[in-house]
RODO-2510 file (C-alpha; in nm, 4 decimals, decimal comma):
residues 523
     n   res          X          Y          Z
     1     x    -2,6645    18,6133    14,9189
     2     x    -2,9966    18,4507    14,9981
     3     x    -3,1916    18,7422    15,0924
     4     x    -3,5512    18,7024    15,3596
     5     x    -3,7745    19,0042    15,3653
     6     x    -4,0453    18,9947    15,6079
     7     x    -4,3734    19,1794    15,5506
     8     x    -4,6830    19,0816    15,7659
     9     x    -4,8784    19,3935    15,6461
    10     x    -5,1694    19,4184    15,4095
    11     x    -5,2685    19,3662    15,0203
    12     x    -5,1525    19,7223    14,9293
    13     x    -4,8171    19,7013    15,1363
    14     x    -4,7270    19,4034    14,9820
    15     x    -4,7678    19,4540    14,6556
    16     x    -4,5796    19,8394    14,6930
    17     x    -4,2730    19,6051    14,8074
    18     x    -4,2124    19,5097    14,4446
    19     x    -3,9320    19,7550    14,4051
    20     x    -3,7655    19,6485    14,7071
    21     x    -3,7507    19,2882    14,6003
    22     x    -3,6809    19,3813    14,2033
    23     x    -3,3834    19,6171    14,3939
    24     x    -3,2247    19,3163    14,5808
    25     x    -3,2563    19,0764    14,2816
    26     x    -3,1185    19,3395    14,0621
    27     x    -2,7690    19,3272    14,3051
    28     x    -2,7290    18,9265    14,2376
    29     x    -2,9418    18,8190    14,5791
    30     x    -3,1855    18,5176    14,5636
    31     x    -3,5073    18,6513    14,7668
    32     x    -3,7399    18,5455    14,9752
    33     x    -4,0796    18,6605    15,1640
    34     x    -4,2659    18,5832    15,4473
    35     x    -4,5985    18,7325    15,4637
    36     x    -4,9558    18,6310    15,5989
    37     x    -5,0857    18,3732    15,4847
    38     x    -5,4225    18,5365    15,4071
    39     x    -5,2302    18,7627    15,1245
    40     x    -5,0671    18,4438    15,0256
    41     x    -5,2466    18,4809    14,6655
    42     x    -5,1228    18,8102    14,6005
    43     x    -4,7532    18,6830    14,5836
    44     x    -4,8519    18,5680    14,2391
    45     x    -4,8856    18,9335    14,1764
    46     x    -4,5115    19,0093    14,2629
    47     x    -4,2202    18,9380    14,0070
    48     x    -3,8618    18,8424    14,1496
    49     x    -3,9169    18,6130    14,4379
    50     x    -3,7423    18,2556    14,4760
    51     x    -3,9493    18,1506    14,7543
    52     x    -4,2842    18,2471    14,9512
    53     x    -4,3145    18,1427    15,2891
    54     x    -4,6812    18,1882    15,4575
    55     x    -4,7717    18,2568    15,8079
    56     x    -5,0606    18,1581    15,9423
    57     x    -5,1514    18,3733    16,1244
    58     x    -5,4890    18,3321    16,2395
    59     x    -5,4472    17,9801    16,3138
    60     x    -5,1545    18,0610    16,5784
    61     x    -5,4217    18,3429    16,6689
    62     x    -5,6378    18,0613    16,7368
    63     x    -5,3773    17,8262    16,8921
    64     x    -5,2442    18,0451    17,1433
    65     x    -5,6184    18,1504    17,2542
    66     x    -5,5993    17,7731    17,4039
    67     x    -5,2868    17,6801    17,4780
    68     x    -4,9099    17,9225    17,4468
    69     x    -4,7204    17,6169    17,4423
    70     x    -4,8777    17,4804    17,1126
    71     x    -4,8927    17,8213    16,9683
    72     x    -4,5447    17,8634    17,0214
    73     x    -4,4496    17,4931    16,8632
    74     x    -4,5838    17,5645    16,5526
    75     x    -4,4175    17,8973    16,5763
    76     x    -4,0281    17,7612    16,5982
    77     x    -4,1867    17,4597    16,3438
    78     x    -4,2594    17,7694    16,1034
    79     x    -3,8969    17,9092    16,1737
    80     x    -3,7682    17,5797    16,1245
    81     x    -3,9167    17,5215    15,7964
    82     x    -3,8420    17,8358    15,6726
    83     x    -3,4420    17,8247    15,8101
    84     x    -3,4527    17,4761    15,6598
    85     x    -3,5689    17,5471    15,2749
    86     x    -3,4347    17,8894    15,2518
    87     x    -3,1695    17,9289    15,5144
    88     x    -3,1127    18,3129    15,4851
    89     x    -2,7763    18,4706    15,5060
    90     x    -2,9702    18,7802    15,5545
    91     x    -3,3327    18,9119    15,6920
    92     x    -3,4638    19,2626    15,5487
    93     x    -3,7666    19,3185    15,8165
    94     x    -3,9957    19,5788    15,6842
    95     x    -4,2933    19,5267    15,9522
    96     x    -4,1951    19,7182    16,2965
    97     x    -4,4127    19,4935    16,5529
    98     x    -4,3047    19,3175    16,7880
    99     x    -4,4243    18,9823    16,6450
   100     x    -4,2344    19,0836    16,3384
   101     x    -3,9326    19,1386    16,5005
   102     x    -3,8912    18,8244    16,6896
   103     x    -3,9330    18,6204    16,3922
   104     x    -3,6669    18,7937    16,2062
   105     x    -3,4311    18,7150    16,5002
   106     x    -3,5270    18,3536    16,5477
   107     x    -3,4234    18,3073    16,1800
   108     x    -3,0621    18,3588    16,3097
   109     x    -2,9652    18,5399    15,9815
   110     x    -2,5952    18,6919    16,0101
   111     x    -2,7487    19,0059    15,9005
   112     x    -3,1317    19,1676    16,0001
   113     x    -3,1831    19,5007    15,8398
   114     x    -3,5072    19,7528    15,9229
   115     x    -3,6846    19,6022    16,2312
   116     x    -3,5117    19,3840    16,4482
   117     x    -3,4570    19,3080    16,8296
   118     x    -3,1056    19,3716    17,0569
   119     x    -3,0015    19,0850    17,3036
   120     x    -3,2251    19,2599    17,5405
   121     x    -3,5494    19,2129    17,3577
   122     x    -3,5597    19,6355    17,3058
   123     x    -3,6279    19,7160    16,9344
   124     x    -3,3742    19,8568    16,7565
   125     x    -3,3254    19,9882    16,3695
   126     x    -3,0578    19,8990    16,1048
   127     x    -3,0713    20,2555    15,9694
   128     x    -3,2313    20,5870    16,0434
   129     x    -3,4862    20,5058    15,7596
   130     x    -3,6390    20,2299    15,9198
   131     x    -3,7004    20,3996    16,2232
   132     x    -3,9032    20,7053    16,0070
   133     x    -4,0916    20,4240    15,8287
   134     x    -4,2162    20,3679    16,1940
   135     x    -4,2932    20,7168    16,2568
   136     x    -4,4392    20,8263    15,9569
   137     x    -4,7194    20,5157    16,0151
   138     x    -4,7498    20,6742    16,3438
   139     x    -4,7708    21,0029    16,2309
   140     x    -4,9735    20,9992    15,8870
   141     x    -5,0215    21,3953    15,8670
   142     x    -4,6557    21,4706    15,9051
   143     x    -4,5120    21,2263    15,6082
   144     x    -4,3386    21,3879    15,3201
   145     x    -4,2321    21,0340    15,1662
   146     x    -4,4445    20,7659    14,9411
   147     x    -4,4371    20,3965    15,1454
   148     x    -4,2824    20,2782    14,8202
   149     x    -3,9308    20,4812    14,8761
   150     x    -3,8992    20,4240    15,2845
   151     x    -3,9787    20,0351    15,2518
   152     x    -3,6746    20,0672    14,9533
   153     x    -3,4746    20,3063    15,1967
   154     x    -3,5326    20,1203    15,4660
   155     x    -3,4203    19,7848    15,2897
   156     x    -3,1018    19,9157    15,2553
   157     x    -3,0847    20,0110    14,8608
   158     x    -2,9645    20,3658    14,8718
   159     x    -3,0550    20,5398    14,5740
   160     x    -3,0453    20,2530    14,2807
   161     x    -3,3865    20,2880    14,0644
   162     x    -3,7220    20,2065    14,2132
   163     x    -3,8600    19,9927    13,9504
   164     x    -4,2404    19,9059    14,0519
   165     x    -4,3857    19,7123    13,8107
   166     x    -4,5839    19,3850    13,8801
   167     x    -4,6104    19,0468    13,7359
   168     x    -4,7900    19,0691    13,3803
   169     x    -5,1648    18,9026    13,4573
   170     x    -5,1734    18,5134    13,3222
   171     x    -5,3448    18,4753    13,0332
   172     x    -5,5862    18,1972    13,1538
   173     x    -5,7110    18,4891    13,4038
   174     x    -5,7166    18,7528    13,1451
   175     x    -5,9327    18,4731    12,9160
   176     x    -6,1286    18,4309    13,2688
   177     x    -6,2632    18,8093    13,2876
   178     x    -6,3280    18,8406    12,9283
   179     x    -6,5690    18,5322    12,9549
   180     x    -6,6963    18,7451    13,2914
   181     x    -6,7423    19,0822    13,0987
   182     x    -6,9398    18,9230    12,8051
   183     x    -7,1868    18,6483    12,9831
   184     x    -7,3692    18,9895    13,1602
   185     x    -7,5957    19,1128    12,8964
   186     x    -7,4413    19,4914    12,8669
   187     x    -7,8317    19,6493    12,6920
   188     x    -7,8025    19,9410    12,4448
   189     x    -7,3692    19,9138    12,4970
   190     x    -7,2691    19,9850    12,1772
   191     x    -6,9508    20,1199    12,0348
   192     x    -6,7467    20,0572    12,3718
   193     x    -6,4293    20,2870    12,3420
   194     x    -6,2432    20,0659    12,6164
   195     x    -6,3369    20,0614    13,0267
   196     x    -6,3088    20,2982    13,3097
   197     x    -6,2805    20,0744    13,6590
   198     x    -6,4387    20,1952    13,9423
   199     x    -6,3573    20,0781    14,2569
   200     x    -6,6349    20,1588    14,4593
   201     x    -6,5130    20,0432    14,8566
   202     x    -6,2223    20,1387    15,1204
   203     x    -6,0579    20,0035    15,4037
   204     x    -6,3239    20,2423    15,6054
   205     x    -6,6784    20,3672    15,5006
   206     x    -6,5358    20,7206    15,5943
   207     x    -6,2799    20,6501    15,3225
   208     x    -6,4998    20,5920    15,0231
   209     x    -6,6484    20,8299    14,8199
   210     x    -7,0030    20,8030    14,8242
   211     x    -7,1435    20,5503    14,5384
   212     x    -7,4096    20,7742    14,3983
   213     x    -7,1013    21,0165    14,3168
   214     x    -6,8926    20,7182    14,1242
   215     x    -7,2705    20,6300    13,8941
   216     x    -7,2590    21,0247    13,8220
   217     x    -6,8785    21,0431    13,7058
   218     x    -6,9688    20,6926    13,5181
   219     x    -7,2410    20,8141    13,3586
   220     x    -7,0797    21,1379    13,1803
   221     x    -6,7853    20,8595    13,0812
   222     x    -7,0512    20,6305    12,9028
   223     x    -7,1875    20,9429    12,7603
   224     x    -6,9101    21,1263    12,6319
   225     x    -6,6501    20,8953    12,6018
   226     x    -6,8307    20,5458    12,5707
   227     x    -6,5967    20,3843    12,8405
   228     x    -6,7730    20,0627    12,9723
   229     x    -6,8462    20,1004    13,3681
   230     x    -6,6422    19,7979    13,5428
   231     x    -6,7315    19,7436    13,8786
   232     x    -6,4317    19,5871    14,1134
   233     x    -6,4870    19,4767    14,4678
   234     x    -6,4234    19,2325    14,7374
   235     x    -6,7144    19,0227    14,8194
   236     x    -6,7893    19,2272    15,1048
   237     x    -6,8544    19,5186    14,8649
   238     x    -7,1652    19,3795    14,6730
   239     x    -7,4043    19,6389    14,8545
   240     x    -7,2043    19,9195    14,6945
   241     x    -7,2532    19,7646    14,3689
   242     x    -7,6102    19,7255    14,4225
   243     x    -7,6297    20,0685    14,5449
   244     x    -7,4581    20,1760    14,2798
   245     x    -7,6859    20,0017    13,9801
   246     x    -7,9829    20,1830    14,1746
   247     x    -7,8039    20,4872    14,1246
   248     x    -7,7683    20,4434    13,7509
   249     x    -7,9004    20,2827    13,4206
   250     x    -7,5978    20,3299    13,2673
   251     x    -7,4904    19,9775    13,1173
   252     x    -7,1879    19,8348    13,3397
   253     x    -7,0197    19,5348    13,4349
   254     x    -7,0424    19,4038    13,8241
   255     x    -6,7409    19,2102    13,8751
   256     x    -6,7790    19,3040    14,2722
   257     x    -6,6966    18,9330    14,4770
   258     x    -6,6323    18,7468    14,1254
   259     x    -6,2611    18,7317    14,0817
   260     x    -5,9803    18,6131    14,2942
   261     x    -5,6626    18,8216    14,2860
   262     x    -5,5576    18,6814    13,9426
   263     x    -5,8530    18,7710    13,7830
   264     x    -5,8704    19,1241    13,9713
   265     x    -5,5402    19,1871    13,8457
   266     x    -5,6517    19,0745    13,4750
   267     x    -5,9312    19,2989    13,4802
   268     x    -5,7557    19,6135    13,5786
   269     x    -5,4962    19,6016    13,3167
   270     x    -5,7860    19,5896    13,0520
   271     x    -5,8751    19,9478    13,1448
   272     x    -5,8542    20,2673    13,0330
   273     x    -5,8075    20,4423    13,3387
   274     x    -5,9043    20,3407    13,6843
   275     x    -6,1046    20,5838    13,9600
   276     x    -6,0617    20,4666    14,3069
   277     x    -6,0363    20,5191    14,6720
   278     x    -5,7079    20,4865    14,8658
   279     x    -5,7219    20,0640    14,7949
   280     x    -5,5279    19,7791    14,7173
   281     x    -5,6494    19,8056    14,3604
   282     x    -5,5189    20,1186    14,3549
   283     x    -5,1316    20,0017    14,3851
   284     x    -5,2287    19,6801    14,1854
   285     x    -5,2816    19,9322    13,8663
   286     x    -5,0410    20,1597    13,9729
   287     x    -4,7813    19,8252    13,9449
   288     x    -4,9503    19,7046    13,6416
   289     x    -4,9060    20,0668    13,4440
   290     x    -5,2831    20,1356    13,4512
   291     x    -5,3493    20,5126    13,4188
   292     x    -5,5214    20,6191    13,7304
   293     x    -5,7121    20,8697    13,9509
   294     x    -5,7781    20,7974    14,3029
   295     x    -5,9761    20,9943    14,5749
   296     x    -5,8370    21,0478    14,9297
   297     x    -6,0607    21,0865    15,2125
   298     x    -6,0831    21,1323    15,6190
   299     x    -5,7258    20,9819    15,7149
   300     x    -5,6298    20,9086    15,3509
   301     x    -5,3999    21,1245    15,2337
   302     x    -5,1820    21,0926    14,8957
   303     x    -4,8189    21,2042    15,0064
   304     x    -4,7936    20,8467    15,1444
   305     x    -4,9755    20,6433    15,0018
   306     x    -5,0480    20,7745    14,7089
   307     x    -5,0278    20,5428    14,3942
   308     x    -4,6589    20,4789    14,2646
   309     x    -4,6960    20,5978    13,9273
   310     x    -4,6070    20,8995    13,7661
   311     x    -4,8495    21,0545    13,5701
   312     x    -5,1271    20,9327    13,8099
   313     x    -5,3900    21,2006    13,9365
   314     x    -5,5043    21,2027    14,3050
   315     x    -5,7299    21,4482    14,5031
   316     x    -5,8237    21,5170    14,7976
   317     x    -6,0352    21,7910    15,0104
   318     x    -5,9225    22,1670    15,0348
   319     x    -6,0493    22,1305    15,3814
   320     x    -5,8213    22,2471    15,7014
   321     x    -5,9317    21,9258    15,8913
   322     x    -5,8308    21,6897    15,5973
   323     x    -5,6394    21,4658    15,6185
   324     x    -5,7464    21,3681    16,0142
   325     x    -5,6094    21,1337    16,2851
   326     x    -5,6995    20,7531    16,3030
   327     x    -5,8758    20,8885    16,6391
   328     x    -6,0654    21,1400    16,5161
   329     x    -6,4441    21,1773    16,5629
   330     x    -6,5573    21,3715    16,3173
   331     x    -6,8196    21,6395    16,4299
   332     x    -6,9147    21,7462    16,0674
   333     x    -7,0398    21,3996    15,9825
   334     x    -6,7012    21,3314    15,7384
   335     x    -6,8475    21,6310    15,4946
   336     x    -6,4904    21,5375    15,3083
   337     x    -6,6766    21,2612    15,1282
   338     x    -6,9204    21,5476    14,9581
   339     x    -6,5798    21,7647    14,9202
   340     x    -6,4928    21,6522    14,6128
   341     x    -6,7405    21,6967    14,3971
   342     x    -6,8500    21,4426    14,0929
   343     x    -6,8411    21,7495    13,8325
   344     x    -6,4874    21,7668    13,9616
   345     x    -6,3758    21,4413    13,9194
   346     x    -6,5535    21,4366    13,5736
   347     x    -6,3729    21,7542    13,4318
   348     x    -6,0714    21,6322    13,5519
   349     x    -6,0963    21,2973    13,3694
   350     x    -6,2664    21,4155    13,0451
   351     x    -5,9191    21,6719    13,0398
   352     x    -5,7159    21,3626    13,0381
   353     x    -5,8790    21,1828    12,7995
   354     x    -5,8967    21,4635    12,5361
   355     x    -5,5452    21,5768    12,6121
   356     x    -5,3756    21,3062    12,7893
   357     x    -5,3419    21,5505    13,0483
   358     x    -5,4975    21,6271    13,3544
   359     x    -5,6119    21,9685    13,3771
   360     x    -5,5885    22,2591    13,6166
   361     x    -5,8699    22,2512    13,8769
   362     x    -5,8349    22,5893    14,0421
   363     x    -6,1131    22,6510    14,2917
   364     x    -6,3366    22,3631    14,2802
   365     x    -6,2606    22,2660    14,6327
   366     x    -6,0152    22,0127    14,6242
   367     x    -5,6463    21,9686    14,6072
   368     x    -5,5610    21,8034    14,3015
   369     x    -5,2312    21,6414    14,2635
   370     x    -5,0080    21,4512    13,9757
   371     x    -4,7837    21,1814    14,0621
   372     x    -4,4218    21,2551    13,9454
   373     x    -4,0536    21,1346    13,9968
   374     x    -3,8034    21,3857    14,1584
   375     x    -3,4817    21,4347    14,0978
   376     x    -3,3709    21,1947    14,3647
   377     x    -3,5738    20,9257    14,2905
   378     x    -3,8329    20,9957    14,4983
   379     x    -4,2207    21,0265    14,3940
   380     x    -4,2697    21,3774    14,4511
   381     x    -4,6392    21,5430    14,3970
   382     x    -4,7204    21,8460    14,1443
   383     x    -5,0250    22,0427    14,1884
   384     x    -5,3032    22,1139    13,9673
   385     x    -5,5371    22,2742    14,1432
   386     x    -5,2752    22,6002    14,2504
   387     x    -5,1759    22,4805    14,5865
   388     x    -4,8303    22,4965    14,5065
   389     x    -4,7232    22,7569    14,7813
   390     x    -4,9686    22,6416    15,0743
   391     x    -4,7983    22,6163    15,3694
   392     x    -4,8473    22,1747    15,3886
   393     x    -4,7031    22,1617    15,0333
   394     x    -4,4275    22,3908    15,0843
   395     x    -4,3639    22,2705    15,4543
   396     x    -4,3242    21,9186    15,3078
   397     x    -4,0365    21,9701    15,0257
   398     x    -3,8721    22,1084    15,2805
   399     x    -3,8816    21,8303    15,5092
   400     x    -3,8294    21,6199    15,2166
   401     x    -3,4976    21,7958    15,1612
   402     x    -3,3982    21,8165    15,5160
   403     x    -3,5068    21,4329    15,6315
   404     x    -3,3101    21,3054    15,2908
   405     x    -3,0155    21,4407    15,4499
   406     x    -3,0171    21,3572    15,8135
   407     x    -3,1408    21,0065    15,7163
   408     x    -2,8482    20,9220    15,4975
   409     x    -2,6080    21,1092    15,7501
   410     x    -2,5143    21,4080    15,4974
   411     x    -2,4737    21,7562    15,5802
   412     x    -2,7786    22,0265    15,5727
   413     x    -2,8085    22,2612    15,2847
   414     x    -3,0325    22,4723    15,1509
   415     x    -3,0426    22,7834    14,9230
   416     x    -3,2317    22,9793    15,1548
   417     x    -3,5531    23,1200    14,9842
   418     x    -3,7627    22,7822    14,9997
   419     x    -3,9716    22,9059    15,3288
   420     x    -4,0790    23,2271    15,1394
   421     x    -4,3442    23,0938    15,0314
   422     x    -4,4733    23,0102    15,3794
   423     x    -4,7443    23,2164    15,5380
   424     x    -4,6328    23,4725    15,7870
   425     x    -4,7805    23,3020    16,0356
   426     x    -4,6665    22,9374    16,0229
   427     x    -4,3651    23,0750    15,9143
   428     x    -4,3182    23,2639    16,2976
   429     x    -4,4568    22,9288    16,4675
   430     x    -4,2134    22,6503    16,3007
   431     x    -3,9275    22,9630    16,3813
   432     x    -4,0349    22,9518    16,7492
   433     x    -4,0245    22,6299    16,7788
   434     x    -3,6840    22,5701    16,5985
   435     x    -3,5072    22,7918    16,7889
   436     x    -3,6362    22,6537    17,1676
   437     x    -3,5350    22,3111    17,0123
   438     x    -3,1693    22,4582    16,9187
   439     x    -3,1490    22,6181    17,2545
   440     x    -3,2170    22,2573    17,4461
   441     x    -2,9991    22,0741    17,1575
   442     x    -2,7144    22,3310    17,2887
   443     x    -2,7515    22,2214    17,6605
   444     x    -2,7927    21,9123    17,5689
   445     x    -2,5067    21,8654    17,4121
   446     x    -2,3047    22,0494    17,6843
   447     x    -2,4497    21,8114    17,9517
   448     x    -2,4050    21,5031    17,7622
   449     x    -2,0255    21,5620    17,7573
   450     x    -1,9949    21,6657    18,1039
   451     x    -2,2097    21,3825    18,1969
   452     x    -1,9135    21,1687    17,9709
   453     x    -1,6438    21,2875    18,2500
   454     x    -1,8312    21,3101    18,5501
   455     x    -2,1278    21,0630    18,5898
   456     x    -2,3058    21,2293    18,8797
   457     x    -2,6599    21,1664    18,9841
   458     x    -2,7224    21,5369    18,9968
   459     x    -2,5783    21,5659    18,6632
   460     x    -2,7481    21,2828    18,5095
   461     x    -3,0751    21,4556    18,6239
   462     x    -3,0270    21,7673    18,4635
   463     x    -2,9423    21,5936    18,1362
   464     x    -3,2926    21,3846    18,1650
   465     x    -3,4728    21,6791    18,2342
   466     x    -3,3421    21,8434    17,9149
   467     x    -3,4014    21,5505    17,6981
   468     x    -3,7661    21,5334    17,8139
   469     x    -3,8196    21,8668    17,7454
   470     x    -3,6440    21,8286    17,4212
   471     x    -3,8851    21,5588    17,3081
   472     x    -4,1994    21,7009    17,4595
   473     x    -4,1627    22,0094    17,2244
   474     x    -4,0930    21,7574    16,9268
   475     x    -4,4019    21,5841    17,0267
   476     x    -4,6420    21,7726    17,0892
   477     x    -4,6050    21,9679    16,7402
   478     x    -4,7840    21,8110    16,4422
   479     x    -4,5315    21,9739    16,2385
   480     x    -4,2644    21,8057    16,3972
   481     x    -4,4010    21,4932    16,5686
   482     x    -4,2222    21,3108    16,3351
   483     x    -3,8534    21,4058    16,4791
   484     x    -3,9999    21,3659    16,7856
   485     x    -4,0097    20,9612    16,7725
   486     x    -3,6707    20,9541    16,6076
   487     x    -3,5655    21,1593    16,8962
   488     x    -3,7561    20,9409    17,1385
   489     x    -3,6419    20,6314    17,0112
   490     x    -3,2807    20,6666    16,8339
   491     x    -3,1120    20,9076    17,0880
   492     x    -3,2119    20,6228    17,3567
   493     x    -3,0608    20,3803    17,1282
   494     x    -2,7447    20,6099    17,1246
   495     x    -2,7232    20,6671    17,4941
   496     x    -2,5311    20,3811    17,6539
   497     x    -2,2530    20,5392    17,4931
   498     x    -2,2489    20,8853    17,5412
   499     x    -2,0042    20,9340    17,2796
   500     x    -2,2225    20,8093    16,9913
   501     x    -2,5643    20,9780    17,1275
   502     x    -2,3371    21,3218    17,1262
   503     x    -2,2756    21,2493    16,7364
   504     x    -2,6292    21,1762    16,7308
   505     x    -2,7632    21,4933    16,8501
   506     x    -2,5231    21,6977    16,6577
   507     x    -2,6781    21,5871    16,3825
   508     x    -3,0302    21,6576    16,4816
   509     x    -2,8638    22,0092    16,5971
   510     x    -2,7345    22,0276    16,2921
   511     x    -3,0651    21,9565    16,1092
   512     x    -3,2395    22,2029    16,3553
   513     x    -2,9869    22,4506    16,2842
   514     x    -3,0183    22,4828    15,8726
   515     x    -3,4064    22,4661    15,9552
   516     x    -3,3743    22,7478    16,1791
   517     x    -3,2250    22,9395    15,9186
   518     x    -3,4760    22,9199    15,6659
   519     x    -3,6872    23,1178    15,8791
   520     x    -3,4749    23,3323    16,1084
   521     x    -3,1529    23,3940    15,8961
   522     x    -2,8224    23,4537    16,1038
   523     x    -2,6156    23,7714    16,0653
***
């Protein structure tokens, strides 16, 4: 089968497609990718791809700015190319806009899978999993899954093994960085051990941990450990660099606007461990095996998109605003990026390096987590810093139990102990607001099948009055916002046919119901 996935998001989201892509070559499929043509070079990153297709985006930008005609030529010309050098039996859509979705339908596949279009033009989703993908980018706070498993999930591969791992870097680059590291004059660097990368930028500047913090933790490296300070950076990051050798006169190497992708990727697998923000270089070392700990700030949080790669250390704030909304004015001037503290960061990585393992950072302010691989598959997180029974952490494996099983239709189950842990208090709010939702489920339901025999306007009412109400509670509950879009969009989906959307919400009653009795057990 020839096999098109689309992707039009960014660096990081690209490369954490790898498994999806190994997962479909694995089952005998010859793949194929479109994906902007501005992350064009990072496709040499990627192993098990027959064919990259590139759309340029900007330019059609650009194009339809003066004329929709032209910018819609070169639109079908780009379909046309594509349909005519790769002709896909199949089109795995793993970007939810609208732009995204038409072009997986013009490619006339027989089959599109995640995001696609119905003859109407409404969006519609090949599986349950696609439509959480959606929700859970909506909805950052409330997502119990890494991006890595609902892009696989979503593409369809069940539970076969998510294998992330990245094109080796080409030895001409790897030659390219070496001749980089040694043409700076390094001073007094003697008796290098190996490197420690630092990544010094973020998407945001309310995402990066400040620069004078990263010289600190590089300095007690150098120090104690004699690991070489590598600085890695887009062009646009040089002033952090510069900041950075202010901050310091620890020897280092600047390699902040001087490598293309390639060479990026060459440099990071030459290291010894890698400190970061939330980045693209983060997933390019998690991909590449490169031992890592990353720092997660203002709406960064690691449950998400944390780095792919057991054994990796992330942390964040122990703050009750962290992590925040994409909205969010902060009226405490972002005090998350003083949080975590260097001394922190520097314990945790001199424990690794004398142990290989990180240590326990019990009340120094932040929540310290280590990447590991569930049971299921899944990356799961284990902390080290004794928030093991807070009421996110807990609240989360529980979701991650109950979403695993509404999302690949199975029944609910659960033990019945795993919201013990939860504090009296949130315990009594997610109870209250399970059982309101199981009341309206029950009407629901009862009016959906009346409504089945007897089509009345009056009827019909009632039943939209209870489905608004339905979502509204869903909604407006960060602890469940995340049903409430599924509920939004796939009981819509399901309600031409009143049939199907009564299966539907059966099985959001019947989620609803095992939830419910976690917290108020039944006699």
């Amino acid at each position: 089968m020839r096999t098109l996935v689309i992707n039009l998001t960014r660096f990081g989201d690209l490369l954490q497609t790898q498994p999806v892509f190994t997962g479909l070559k694995e089952s005998g499929d010859t793949v194929g990718l479109v994906c902007l043509q501005n992350f064009l070079p990072a496709t040499a990153l990627v192993r098990d791809l027959d064919a990259v297709f590139a759309i340029p985006g900007a330019r059609l930008l650009a194009e339809l700015d003066r004329s929709w005609p032209v910018a819609l030529g070169s639109c079908l010309g780009f379909v046309d190319n594509v349909r005519g050098e790769f002709a896909p039996d199949r089109v795995i859509n793993l970007t939810s806009s609208l732009p995204s979705r038409l072009l997986a339908r013009a490619m006339r596949a027989d089959v599109v899978q995640g995001f696609g279009l119905d003859d109407f033009g409404y969006g519609i989703y090949s599986t349950p999993w696609a439509a959480f993908l959606e929700a859970t980018a909506l909805h950052r706070g409330s997502s119990p899954f890494n991006l890595v498993d609902l892009f696989f999930k979503a593409a369809h591969l069940g539970d076969a093994p998510r294998r992330f791992r990245l094109a080796e870097p080409d030895p001409s680059a790897l030659s390219d960085v070496r001749a980089l590291i040694s043409e700076q004059a390094i001073g007094n660097a003697t008796d290098i051990a190996g490197y420690v990368g630092l990544q010094l930028g973020a998407s945001a500047a309310k995402r990066q941990w400040p620069t004078q913090h990263f010289a600190q933790v590089a300095q007690r490296l150098w120090e104690r450990h004699r690991l070489l300070p590598v600085l890695l950076g887009g062009k646009d990051e040089q002033e952090l660099a510069g900041r950075f050798a202010a901050s310091t006169g620890v020897p280092h190497v600047n390699l902040v606007g001087r490598t293309g992708l390639p060479q990026l990727a060459a440099a990071v697998s030459l290291l010894r461990v890698l400190v970061t923000n939330d980045t693209g270089t983060m997933h390019l070392a998690a991909g590449l095996g490169v031992p890592i700990l990353a720092i997660f700030l203002a709406t960064a949080q690691p449950w998400d998109t944390g780095p792919y790669l057991p054994g990796a250390c992330c942390l964040e704030p122990d703050l009750p605003c962290h992590p925040c909304s994409f909205s969010h004015e902060c009226p405490i001037d972002w005090a998350c990026r003083n949080a975590v503290r260097p001394e922190t960061v520097a314990a945790c990585l001199d424990g690794w390096l004398e142990s290989g393992r990180w240590p326990d950072v019990a009340g120094r302010g932040v929540r310290a987590w280590e990447c590991y691989s569930d049971a299921g598959g899944f990356l799961g997180l284990r902390s080290l810093s004794g928030h093991d029974g807070a009421d996110r952490t807990v609240w989360n494996e529980i979701q991650r139990q109950a979403w695993r099983r509404f999302l690949d239709g199975q029944p609910q189950s659960f033990r019945g102990d795993e919201a013990e842990r939860l504090s009296p208090a949130f315990r009594e709010h997610l109870a209250g607001v399970l059982l309101q939702a199981g009341g309206l489920l029950d009407v629901l339901i009862q009016q959906s099948r009346l409504l089945a025999m007897a089509p009345r306007p009056a009827l019909r009412s009632k039943f939209m009055a209870t489905w608004q109400r339905l979502e509204s509670l869903f909604a407006s509950d960060p602890a469940f916002s995340t049903l409430g879009h599924l509920w939004l969009h796939l009981s819509q989906a399901e309600s031409p046919d009143m049939s199907r959307f009564d299966s539907f919400a059966l099985s959001v009653a019947d989620m609803v119901s095992a939830l419910s009795g976690l917290f108020v057990p039944r006699p």
